[in-house]
Residue frames relative to the residue before (quaternion, step in Angstrom):
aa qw qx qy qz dx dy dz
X 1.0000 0.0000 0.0000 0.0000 0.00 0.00 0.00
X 0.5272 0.5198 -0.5802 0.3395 3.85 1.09 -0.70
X 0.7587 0.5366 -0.3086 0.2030 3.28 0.73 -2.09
X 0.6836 0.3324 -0.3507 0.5470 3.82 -1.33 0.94
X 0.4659 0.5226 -0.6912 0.1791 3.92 0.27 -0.12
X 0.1866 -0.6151 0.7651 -0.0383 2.42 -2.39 0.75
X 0.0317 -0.7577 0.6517 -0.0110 3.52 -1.04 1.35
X 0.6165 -0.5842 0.5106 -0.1336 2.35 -1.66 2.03
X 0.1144 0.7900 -0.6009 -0.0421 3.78 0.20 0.05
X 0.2019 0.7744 -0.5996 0.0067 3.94 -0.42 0.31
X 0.3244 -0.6320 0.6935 0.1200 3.25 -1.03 1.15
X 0.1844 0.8067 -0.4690 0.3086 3.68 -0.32 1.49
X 0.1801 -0.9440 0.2739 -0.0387 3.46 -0.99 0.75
X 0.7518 -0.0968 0.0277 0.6516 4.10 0.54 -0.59
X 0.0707 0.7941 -0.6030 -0.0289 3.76 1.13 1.38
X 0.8927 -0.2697 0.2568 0.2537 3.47 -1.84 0.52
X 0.0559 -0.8284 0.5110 0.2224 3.46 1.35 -1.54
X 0.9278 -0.0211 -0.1837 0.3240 3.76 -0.27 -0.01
X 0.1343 0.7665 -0.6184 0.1097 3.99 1.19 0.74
X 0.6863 0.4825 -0.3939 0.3756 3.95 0.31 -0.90
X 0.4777 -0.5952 0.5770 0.2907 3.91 0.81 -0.17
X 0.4598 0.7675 -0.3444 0.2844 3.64 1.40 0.08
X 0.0816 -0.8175 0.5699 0.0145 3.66 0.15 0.89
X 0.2811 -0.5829 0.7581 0.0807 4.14 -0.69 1.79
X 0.5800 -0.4446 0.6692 0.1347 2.97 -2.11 1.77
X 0.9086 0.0614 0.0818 0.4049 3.42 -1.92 0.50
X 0.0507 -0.8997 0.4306 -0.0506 3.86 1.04 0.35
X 0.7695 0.3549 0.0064 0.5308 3.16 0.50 -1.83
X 0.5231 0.5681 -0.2910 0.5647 4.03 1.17 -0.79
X 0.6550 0.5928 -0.1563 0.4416 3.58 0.73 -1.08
X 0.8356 0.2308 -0.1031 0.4878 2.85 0.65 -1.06
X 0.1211 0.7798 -0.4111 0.4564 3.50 1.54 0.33
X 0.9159 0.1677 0.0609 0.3596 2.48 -0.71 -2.12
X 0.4705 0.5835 -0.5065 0.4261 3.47 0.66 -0.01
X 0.0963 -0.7493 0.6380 0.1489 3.67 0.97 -0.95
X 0.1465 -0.7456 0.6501 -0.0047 3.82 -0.13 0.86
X 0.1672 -0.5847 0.7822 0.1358 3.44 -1.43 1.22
X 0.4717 -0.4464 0.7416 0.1681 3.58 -1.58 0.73
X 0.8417 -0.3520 -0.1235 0.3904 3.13 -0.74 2.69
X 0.1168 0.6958 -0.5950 0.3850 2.76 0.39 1.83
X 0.2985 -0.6736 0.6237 0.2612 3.43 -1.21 -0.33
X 0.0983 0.7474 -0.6533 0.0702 3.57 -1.11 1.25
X 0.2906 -0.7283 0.6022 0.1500 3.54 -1.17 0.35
X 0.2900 -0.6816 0.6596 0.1276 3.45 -0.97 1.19
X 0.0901 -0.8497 0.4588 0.2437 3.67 -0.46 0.70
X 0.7058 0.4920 -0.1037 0.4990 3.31 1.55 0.23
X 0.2972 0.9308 -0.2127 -0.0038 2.93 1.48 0.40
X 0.4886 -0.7946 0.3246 0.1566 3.41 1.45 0.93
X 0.8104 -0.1581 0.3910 0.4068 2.91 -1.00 -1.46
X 0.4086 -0.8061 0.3059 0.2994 3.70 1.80 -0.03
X 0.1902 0.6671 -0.5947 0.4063 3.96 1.78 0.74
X 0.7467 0.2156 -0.4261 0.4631 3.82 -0.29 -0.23
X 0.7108 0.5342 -0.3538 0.2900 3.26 0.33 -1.32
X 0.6550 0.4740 -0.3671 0.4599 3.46 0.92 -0.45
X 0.7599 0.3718 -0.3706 0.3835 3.20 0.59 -0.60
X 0.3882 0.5760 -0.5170 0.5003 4.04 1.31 0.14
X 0.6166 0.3856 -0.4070 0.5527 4.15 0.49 -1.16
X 0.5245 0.5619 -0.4691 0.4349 3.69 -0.28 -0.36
X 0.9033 0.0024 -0.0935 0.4187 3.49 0.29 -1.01
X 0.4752 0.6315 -0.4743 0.3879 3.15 1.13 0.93
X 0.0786 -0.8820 0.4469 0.1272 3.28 0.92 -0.97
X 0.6337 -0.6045 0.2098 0.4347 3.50 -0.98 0.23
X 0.6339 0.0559 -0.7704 0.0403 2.55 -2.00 0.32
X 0.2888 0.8395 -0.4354 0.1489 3.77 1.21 -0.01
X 0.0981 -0.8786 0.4598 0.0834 3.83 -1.29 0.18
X 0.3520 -0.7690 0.5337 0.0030 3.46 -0.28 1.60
X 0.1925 0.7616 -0.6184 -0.0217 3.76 -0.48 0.77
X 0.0861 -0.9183 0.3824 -0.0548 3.40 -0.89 1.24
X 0.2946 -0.8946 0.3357 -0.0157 2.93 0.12 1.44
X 0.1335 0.8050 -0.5692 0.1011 4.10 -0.66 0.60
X 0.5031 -0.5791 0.5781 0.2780 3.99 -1.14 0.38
X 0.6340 0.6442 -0.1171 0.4115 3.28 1.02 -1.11
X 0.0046 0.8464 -0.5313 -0.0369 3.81 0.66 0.62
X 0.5916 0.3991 -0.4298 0.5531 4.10 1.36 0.53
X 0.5865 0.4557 -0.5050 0.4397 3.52 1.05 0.03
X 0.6641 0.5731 -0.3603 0.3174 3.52 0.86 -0.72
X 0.4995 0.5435 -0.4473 0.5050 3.36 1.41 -1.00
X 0.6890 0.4025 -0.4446 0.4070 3.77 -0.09 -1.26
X 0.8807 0.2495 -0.2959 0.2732 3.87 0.07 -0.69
X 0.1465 0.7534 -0.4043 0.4975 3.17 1.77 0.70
X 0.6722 0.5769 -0.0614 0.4600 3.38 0.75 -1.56
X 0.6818 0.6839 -0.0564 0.2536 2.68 0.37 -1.48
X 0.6527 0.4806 0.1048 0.5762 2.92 0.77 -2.54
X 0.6046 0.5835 -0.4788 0.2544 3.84 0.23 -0.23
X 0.1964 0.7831 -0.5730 0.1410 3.99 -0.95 0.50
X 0.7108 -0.5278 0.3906 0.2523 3.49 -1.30 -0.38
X 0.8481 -0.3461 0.1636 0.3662 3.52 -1.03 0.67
X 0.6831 0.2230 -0.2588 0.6455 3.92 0.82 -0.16
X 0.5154 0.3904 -0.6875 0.3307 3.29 0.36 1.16
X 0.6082 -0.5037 0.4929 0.3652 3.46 -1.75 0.34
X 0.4570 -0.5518 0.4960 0.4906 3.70 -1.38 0.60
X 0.5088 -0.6755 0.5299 0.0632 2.84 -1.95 0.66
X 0.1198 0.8770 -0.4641 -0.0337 4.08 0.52 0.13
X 0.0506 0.7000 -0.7122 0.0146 3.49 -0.44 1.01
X 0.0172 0.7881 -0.6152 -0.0096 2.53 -2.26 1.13
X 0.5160 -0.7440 0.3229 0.2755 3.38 -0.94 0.98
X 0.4726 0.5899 -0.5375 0.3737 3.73 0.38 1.05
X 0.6110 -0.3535 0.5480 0.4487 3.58 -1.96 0.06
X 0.5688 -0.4555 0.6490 0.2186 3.53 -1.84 0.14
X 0.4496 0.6585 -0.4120 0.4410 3.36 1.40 -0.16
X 0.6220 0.4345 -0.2595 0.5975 4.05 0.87 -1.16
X 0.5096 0.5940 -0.5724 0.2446 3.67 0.11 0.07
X 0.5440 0.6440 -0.3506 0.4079 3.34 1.08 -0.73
X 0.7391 0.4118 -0.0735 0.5279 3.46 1.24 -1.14
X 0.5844 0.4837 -0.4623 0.4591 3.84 0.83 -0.18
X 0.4038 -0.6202 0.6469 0.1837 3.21 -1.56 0.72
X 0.8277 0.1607 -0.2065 0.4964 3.63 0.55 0.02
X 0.4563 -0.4528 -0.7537 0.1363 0.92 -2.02 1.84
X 0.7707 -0.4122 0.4383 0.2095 2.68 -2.35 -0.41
X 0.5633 -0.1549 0.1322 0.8008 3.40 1.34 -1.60
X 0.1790 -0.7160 0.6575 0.1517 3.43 -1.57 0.51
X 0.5165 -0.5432 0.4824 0.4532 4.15 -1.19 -0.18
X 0.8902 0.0924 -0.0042 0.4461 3.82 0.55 -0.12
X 0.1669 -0.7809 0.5867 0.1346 3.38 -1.40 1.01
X 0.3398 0.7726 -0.5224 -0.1215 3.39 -0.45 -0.69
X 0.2334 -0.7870 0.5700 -0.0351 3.45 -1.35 0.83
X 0.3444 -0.7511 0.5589 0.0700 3.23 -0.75 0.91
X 0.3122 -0.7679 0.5464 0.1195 3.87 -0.04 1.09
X 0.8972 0.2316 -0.1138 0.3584 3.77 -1.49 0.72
X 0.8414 -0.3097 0.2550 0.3622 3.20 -1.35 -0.27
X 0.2654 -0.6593 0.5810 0.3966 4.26 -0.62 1.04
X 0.6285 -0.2656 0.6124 0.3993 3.62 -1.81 -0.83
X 0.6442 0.3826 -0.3322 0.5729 4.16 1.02 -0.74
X 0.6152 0.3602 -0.4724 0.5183 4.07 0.62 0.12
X 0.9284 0.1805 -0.2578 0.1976 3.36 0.34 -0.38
X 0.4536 0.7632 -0.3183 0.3324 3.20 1.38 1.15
X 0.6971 0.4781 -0.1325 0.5176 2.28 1.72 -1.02
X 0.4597 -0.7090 0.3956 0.3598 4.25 0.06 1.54
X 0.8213 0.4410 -0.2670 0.2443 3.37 0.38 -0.92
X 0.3088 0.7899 -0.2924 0.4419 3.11 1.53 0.69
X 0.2182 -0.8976 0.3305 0.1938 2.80 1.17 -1.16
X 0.0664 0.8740 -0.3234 0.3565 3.03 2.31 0.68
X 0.9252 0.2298 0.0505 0.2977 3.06 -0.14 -1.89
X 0.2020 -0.7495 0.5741 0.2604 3.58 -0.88 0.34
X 0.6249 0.5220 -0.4185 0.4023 3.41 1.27 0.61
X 0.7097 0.0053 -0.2464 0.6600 3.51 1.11 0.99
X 0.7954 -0.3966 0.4038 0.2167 2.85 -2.12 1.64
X 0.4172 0.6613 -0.5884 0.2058 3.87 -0.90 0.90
X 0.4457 -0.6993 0.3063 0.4675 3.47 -0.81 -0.37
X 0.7233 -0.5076 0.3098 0.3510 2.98 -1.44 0.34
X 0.1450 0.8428 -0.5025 0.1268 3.74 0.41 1.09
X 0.0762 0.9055 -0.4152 0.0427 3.48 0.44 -1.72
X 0.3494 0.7070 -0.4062 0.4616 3.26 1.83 0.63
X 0.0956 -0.7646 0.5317 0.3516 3.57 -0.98 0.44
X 0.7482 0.2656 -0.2050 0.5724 3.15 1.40 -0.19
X 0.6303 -0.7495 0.2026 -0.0001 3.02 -0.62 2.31
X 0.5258 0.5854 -0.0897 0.6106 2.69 2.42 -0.91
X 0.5800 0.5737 -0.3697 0.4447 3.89 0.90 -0.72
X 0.3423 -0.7559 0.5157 0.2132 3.74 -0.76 0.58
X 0.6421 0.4656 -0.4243 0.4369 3.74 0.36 0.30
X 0.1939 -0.7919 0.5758 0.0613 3.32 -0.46 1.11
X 0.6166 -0.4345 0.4532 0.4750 4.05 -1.27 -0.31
X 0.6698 0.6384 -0.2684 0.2679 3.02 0.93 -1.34
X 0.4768 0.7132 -0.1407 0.4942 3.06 1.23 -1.66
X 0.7655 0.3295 -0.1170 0.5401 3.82 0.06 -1.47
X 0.7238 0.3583 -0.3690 0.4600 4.07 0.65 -0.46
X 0.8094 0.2831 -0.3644 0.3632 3.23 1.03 -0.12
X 0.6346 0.5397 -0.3047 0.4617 3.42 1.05 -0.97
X 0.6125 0.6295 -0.3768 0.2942 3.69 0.62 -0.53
X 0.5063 -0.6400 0.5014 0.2874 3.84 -0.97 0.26
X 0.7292 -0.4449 0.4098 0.3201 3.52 -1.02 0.83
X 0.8113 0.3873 -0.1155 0.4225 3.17 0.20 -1.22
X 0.6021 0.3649 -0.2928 0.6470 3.74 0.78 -0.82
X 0.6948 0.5224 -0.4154 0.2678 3.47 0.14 -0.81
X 0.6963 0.5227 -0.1629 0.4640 3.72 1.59 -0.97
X 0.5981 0.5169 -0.3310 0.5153 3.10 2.14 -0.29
X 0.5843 0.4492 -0.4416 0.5116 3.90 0.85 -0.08
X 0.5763 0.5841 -0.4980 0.2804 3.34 0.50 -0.82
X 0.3760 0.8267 -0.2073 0.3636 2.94 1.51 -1.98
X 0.8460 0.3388 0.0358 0.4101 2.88 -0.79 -2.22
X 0.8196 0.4014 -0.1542 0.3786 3.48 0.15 -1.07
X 0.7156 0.3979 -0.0891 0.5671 3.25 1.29 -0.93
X 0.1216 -0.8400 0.5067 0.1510 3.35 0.45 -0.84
X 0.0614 0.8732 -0.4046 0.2645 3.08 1.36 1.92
X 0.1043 -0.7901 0.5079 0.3270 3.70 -0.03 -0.18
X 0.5413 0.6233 -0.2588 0.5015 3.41 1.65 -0.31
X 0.3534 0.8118 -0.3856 0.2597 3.70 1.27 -0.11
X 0.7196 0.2016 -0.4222 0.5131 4.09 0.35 -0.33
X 0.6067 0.5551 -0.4148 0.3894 3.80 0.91 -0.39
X 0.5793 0.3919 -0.4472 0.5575 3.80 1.05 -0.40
X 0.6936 0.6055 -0.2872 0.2641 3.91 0.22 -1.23
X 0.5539 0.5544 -0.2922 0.5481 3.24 1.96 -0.76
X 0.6792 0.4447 -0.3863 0.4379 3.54 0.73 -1.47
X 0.5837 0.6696 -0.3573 0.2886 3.87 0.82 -1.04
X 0.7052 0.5412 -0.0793 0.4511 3.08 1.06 -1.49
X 0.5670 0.3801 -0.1742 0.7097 3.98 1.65 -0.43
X 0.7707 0.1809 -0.3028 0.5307 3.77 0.30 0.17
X 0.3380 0.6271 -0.6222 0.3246 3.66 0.83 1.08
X 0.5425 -0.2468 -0.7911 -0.1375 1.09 -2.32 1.28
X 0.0583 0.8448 -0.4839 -0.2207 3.93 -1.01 -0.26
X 0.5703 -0.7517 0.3125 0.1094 2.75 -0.94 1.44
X 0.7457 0.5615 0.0097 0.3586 3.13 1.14 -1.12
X 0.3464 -0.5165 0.6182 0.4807 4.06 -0.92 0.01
X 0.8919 0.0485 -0.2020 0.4016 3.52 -0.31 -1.04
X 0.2787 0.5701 -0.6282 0.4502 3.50 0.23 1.49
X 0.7400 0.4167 -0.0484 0.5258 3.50 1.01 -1.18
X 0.5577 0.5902 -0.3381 0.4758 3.35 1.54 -0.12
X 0.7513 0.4081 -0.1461 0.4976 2.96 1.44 -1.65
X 0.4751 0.5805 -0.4832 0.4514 3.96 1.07 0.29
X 0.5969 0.5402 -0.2552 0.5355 3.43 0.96 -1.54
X 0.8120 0.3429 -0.3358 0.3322 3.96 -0.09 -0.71
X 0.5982 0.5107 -0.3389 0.5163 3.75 1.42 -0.90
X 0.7028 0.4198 -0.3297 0.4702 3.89 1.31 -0.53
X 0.7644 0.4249 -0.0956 0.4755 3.54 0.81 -0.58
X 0.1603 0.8716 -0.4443 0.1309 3.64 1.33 0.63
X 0.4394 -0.7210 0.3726 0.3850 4.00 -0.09 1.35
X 0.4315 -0.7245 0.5325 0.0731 3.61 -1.40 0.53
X 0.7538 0.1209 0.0138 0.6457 3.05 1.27 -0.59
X 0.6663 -0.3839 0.4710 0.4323 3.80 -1.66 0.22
X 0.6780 0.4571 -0.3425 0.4628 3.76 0.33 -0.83
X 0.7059 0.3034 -0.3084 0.5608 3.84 0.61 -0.43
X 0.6862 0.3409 -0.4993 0.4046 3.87 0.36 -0.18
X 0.5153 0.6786 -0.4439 0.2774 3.57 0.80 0.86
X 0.6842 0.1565 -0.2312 0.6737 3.30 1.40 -0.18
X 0.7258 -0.4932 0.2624 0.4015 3.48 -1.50 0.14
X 0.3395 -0.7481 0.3296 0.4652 3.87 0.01 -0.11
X 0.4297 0.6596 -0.4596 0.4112 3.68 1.32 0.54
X 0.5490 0.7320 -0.3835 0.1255 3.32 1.34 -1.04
X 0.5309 0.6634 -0.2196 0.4794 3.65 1.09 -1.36
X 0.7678 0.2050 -0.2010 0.5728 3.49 -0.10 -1.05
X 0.6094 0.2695 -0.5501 0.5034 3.87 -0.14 -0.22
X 0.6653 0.4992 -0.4258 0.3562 3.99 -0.08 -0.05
X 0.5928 0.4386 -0.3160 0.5969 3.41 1.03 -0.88
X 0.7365 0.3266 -0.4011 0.4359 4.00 -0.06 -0.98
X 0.7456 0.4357 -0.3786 0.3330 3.81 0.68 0.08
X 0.4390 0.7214 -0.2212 0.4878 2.74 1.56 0.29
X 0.7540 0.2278 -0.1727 0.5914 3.27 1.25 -1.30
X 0.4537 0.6368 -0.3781 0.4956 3.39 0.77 -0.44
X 0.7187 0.1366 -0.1881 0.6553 4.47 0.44 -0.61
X 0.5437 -0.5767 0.5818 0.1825 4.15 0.13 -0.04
X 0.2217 0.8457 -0.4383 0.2087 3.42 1.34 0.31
X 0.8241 0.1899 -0.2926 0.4462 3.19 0.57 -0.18
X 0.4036 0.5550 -0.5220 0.5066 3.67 1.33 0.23
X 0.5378 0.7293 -0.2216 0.3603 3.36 0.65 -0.87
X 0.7572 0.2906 -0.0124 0.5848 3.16 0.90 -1.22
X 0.4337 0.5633 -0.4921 0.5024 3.33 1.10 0.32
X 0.7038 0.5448 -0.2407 0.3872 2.99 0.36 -2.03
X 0.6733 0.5158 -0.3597 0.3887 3.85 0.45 -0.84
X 0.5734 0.6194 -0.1648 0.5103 3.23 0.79 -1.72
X 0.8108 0.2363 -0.3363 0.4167 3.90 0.20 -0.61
X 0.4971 0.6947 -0.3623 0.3729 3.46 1.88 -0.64
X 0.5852 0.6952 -0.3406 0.2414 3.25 1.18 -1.62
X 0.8644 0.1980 -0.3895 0.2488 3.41 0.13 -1.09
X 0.4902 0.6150 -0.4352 0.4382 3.87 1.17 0.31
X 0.5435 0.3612 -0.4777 0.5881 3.97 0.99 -0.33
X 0.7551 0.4293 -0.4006 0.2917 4.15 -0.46 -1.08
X 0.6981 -0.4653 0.5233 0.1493 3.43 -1.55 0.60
X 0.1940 -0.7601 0.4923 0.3771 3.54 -0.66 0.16
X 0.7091 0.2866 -0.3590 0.5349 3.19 -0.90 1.90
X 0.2514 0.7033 -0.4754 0.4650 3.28 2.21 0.39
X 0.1780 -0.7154 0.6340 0.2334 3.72 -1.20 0.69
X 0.3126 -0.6839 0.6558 0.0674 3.84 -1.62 0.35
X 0.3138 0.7840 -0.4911 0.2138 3.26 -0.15 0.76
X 0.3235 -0.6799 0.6270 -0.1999 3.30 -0.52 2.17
X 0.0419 0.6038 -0.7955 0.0286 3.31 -1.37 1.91
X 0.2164 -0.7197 0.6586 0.0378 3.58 -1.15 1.61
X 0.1657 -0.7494 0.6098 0.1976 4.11 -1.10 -0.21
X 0.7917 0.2286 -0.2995 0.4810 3.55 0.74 0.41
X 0.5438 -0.6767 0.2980 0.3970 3.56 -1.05 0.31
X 0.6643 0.4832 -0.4890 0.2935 3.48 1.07 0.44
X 0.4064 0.6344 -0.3949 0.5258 3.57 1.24 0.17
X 0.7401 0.4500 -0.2224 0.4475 3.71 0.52 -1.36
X 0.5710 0.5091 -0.3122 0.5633 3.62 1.23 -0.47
X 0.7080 0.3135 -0.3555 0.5235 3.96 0.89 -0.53
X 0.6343 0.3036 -0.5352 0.4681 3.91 0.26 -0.01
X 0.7832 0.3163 -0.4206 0.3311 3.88 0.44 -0.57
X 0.4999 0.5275 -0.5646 0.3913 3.81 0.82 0.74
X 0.7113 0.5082 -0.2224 0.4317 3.18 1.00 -1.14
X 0.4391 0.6155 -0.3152 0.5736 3.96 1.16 -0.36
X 0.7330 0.4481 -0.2211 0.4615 3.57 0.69 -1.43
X 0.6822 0.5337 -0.1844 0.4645 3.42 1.05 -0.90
X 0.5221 0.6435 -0.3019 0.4713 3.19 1.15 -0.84
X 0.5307 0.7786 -0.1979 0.2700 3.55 1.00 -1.72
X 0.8266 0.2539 0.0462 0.5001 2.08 0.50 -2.61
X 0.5751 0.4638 -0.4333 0.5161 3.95 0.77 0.37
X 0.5888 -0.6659 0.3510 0.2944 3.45 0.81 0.16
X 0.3564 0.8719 -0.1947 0.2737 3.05 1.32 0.41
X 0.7811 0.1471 0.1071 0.5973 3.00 1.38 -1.48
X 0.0759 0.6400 -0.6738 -0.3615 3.36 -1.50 -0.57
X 0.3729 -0.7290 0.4881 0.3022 3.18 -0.95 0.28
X 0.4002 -0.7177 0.5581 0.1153 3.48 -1.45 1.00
X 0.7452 -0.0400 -0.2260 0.6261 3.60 1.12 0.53
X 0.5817 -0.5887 0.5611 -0.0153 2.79 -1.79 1.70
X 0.6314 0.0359 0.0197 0.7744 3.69 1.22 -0.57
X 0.6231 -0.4384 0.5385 0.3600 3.23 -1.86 0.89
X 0.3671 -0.4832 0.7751 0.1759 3.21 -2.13 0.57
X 0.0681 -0.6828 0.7244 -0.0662 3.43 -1.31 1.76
X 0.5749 -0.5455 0.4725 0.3855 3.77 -1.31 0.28
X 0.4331 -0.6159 0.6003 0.2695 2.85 -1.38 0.74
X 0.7823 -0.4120 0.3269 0.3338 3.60 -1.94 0.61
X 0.6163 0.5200 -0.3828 0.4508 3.82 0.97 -0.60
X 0.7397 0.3618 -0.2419 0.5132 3.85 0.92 -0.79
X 0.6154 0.4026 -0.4868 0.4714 3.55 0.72 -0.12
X 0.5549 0.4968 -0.4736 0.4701 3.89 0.67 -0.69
X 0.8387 0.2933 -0.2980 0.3488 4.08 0.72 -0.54
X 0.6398 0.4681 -0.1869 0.5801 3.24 1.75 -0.18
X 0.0282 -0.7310 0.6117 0.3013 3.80 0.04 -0.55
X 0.5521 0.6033 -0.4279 0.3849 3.62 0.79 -0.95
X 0.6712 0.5487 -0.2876 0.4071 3.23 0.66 -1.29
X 0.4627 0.7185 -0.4206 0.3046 4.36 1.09 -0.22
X 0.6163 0.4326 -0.2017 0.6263 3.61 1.42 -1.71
X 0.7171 0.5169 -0.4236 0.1980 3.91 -0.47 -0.86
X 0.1926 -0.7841 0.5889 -0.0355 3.48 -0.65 1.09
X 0.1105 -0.8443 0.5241 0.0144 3.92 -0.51 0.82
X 0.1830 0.8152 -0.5493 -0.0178 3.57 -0.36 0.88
X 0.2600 -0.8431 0.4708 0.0046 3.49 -0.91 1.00
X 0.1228 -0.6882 0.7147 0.0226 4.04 -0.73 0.91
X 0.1152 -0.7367 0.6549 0.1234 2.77 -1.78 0.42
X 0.4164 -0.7697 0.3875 0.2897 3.87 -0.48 1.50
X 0.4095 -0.6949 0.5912 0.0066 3.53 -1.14 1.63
């Protein structure tokens, strides 16, 4: 995702906010805790589809500065779009790298606010040819950035038995992992999401009421999208960048949807603490509340925890 960035400056102002039908996790929570100084400088490290980011310009205003950042060079176009308005808005910089290179960019120096949206948008997985979903026929891709050279495909077929059952493992948190990796590894090559959907479900048949609740592909299409973008190296790398990019009194504030992500911002939060780095503004993740999950489902898994640099 670093290689090919491209910054976008756009002097812009009271865009439209919701033409994509795009609905930002924990929205209002988010923006909470950021606490937003009016012309400041914050960095969206995830900037999707541009529902938060727009609503951070909103309260930044000019001479303020919004740098947004995505793998995804069709999410930027959409929040490119998006993000457009009128002279008291704040400039707008979008770039096409991971949040991973923050550690390494020289600009800015320190800013008042991060915040990052963990995992997959709603624009990766709608769209089949992604290769997201195991609920419609595409290929096996699962790149967010189109430009990165490891595909799914690649990893379901070229990989070894063994390693292959250990990402699942790791990445997924399958318990069903050497018994899917075997069936993978006898129905090579596959081409397909729901070729690979249907190997994974005839190997991986639920056992219990608690598994016949989700599909039994779910796990391992989560884990191979996972390795396949570095998603959670990734999120290291940010997390250790954070407390050398943020101001003191800069806020951090990380929405994750599974429990291995949420386990790296709340070890690393903790650590922060204890290096003097942080305090921390929630003691337990922030989870939606029953009014957004009835309008969001996505929004049910996403957990938000937030520090602020001391």
């Amino acid at each position: 995702m670093g290689e090919g960035s491209t910054d976008t400056p756009q002097g812009v102002g009271h865009g439209s906010g919701g033409e994509t039908g795009h609905v930002p996790v924990l929205l209002k929570e988010a923006i909470d805790f950021l606490a937003i100084k009016r012309g400041g400088t914050y960095i969206d490290a995830t900037v999707g589809l541009g529902g938060h980011s727009f609503e951070i310009a909103k309260r930044l205003g000019a001479p303020g500065h919004l740098i947004g950042l995505d793998k995804d060079p069709a999410a930027l176009g959409i929040a490119g779009a998006k993000l457009q308005g009128d002279a008291d808005w704040p400039l707008i910089t979008l770039l096409h790298r991971s949040f991973a290179e923050l550690a390494n960019d020289q600009r800015p120096t320190t800013v008042d606010g991060i915040l990052a949206d963990i995992g997959v948008s709603s624009l990766q997985l709608n769209d089949a040819a992604r290769g997201f979903s195991f609920q419609a026929e595409g290929p096996l891709d699962m790149r967010m950035n189109p430009q990165a050279e490891r595909t799914a495909e690649q990893v379901v077929n070229q990989v070894d038995e063994v390693t292959l059952a250990n990402l699942i493992y790791e990445f997924g948190e399958e318990r069903r992992s050497r018994r899917i990796a075997r069936a993978i590894v006898r129905s090579r090559p596959i081409r397909s999401t729901a070729q690979l959907a249907d190997v994974i479900s005839a190997a991986a048949r639920p056992m219990n009421q608690a598994e016949r609740r989700i599909h039994p592909a779910t796990k391992t299409f989560q884990a191979l999208r996972i390795f396949v973008n570095d998603e959670l190296k990734d999120l290291e790398a940010l997390l250790n960048a954070a407390p050398q990019l943020l101001k003191p009194g800069g806020r951090l504030v990380i929405i994750s949807f599974h429990s291995l992500e949420d386990r790296i911002v709340k070890d690393a939060l903790r650590e922060g603490v204890k290096q003097g780095y942080y305090e921390l503004l929630t003691k337990k993740p922030v989870t939606a509340g029953e009014e957004e999950i009835d309008r969001n489902p996505r929004s049910r898994s996403a957990k938000l925890r937030a520090a602020e640099r001391v």
